[in-house]
One Martini backbone bead per residue (centre of mass of N, CA, C, O) as a GRO file, in nm:
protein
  161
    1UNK     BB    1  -1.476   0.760  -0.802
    2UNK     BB    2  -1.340   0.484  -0.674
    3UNK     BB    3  -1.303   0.334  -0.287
    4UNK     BB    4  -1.076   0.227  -0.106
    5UNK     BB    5  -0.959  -0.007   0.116
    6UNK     BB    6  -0.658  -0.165   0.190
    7UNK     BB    7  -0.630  -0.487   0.443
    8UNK     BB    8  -0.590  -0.708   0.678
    9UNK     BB    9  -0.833  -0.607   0.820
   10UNK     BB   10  -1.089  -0.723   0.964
   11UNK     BB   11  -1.408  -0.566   0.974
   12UNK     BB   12  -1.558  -0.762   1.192
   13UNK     BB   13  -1.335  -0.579   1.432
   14UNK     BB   14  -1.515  -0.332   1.416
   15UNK     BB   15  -1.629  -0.062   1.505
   16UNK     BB   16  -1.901   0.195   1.417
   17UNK     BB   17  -1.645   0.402   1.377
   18UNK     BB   18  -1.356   0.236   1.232
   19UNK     BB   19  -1.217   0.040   1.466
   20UNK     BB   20  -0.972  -0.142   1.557
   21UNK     BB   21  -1.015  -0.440   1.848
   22UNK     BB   22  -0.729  -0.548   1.784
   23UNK     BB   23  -0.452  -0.540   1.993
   24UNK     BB   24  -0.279  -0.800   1.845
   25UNK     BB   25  -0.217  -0.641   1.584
   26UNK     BB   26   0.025  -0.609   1.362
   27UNK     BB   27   0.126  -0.256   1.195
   28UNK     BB   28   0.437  -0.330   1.193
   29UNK     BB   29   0.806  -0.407   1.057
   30UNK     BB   30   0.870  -0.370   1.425
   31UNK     BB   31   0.719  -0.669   1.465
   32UNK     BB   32   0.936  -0.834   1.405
   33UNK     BB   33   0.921  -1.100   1.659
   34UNK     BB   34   0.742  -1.031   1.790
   35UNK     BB   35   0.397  -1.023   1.627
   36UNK     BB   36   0.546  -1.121   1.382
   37UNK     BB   37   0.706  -1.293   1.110
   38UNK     BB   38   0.896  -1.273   0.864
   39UNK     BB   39   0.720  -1.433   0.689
   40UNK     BB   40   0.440  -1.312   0.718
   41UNK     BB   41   0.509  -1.038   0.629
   42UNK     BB   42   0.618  -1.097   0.349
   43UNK     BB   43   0.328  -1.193   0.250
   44UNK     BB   44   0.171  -0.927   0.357
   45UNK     BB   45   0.355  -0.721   0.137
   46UNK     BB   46   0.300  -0.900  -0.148
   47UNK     BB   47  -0.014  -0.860  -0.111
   48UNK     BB   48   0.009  -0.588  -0.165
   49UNK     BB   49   0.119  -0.546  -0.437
   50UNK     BB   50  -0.085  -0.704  -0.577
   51UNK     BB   51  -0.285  -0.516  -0.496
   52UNK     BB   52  -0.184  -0.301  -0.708
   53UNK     BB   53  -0.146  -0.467  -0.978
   54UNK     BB   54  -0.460  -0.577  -1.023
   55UNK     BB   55  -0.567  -0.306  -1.059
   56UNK     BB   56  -0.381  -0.225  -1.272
   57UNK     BB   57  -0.456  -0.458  -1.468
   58UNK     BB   58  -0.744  -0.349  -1.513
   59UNK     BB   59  -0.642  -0.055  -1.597
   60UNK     BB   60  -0.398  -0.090  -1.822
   61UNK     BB   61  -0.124  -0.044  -1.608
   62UNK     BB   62   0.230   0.018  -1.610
   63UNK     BB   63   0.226   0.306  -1.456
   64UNK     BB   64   0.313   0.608  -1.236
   65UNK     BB   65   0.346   0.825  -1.025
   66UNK     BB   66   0.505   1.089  -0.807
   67UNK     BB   67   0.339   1.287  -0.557
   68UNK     BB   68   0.497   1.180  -0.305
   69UNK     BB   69   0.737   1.255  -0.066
   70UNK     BB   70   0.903   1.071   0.229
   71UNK     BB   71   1.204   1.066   0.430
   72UNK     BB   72   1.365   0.835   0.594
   73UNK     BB   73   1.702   0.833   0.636
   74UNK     BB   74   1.767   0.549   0.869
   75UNK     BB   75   1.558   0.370   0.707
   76UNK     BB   76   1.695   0.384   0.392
   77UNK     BB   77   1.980   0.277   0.503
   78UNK     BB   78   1.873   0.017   0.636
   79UNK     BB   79   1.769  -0.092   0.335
   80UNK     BB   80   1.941  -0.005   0.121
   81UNK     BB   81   1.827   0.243  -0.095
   82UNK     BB   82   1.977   0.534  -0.132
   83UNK     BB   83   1.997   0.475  -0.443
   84UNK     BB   84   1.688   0.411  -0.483
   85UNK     BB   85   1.616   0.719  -0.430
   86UNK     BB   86   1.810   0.933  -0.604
   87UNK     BB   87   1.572   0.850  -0.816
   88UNK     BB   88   1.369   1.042  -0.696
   89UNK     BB   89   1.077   1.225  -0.792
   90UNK     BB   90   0.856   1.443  -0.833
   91UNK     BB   91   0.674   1.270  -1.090
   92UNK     BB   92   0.750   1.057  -1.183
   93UNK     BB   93   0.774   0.771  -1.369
   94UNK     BB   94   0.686   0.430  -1.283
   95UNK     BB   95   0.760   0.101  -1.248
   96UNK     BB   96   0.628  -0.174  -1.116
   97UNK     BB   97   0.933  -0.228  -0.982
   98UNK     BB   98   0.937   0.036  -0.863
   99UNK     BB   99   0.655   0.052  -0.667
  100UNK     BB  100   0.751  -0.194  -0.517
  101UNK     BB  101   1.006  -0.060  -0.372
  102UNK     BB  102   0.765   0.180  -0.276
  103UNK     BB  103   0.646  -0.013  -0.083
  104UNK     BB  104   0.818  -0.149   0.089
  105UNK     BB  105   0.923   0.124   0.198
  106UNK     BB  106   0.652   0.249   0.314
  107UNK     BB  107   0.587  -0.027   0.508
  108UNK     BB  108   0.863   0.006   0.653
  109UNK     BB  109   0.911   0.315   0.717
  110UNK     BB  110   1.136   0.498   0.515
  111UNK     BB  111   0.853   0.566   0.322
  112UNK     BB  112   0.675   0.810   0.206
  113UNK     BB  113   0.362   0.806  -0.014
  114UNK     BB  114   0.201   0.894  -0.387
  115UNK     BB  115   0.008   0.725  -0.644
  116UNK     BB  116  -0.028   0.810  -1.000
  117UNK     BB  117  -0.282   0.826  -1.258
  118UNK     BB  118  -0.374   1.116  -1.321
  119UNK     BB  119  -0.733   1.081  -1.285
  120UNK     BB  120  -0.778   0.738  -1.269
  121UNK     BB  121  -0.536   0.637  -1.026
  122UNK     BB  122  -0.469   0.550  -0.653
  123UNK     BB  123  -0.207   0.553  -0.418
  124UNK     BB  124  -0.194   0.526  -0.073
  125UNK     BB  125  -0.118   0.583   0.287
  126UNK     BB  126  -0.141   0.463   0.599
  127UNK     BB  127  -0.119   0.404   0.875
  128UNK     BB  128  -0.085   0.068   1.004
  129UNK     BB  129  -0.105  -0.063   0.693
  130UNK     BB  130  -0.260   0.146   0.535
  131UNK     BB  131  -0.482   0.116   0.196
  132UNK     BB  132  -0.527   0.320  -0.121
  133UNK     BB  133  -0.758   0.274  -0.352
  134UNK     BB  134  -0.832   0.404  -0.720
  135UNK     BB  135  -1.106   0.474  -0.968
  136UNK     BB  136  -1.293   0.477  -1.258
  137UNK     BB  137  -1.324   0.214  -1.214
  138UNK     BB  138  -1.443  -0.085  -1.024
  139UNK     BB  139  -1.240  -0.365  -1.014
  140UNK     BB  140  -1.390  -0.681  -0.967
  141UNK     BB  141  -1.127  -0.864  -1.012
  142UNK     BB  142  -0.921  -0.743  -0.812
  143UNK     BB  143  -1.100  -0.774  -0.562
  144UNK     BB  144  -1.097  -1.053  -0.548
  145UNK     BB  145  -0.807  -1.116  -0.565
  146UNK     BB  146  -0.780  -0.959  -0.297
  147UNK     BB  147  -0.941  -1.164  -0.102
  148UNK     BB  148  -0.796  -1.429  -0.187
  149UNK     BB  149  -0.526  -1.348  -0.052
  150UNK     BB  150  -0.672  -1.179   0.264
  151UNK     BB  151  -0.735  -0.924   0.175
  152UNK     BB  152  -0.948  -0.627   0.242
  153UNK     BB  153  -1.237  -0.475   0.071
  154UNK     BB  154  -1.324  -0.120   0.120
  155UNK     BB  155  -1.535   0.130   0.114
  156UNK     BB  156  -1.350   0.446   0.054
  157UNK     BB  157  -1.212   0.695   0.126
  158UNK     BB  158  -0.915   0.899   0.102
  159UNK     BB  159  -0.747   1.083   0.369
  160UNK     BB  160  -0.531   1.185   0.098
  161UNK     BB  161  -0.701   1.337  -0.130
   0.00000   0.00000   0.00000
């Protein structure tokens, strides 16, 4: 298995340990307004979402399924999610659609998941931006495609597997 990390953040910038040293970098949704600008945030939450559906269509999918779920209940709540939330539930096969709104659920701090397709494709979420993308194939066009976007993929397993 196939096996990145995908984040806005620079490797040119981690220490030797795989620490990012850039502290004035951005890291969550609540730094709207302070630290990044609601256009910038928006632009880099859609290029997650597109790094993902890049991953699927090299891998020639349509759904996920739903592996893992933590609800922040009053994060879900202001996000007026509560309703399209109702409808998830462990196993559930996720439609592109469904996985878009669960990805910005989740970079947005109100919805922690992980999705995978059998054993042979999964996306995890890591604090601070981090996402972790598998495969069985290498996804050289999706891989690219993602870094033409400004998103770095680094080759690393997920610390949630």
């Amino acid at each position: 298995m196939y096996s990145w990390r995908v984040t806005k953040y620079n490797p040119l910038h981690r220490d030797v340990n795989g620490s990012y040293k850039n502290q004035d970098e951005w890291t969550s949704y609540s730094e709207i307004g302070s630290k990044v600008s609601e256009e910038e945030y928006l632009n880099t939450e859609e290029n997650y979402i597109i790094a993902i559906f890049s991953f699927m269509n090299e891998m020639n999918l349509d759904k996920m399924y739903l592996n893992a779920l933590e609800l922040n209940s009053d994060e879900v709540e202001k996000q007026n999610a509560s309703e399209f939330m109702s409808k998830m539930w462990l196993g559930k096969g996720v439609s592109k659609q469904e996985i878009k709104e669960l990805v910005k659920l989740t970079l947005r701090e109100a919805i922690w998941c992980k999705l995978s397709y059998k054993k042979e494709f999964f996306v995890h979420f890591g604090y601070d931006y981090y996402m972790y993308i598998g495969a069985i194939n290498d996804c050289p066009k999706a891989r690219v495609k993602v870094e033409m976007s400004g998103l770095f993929v680094e080759e690393t397993n997920s610390p949630y597997s």
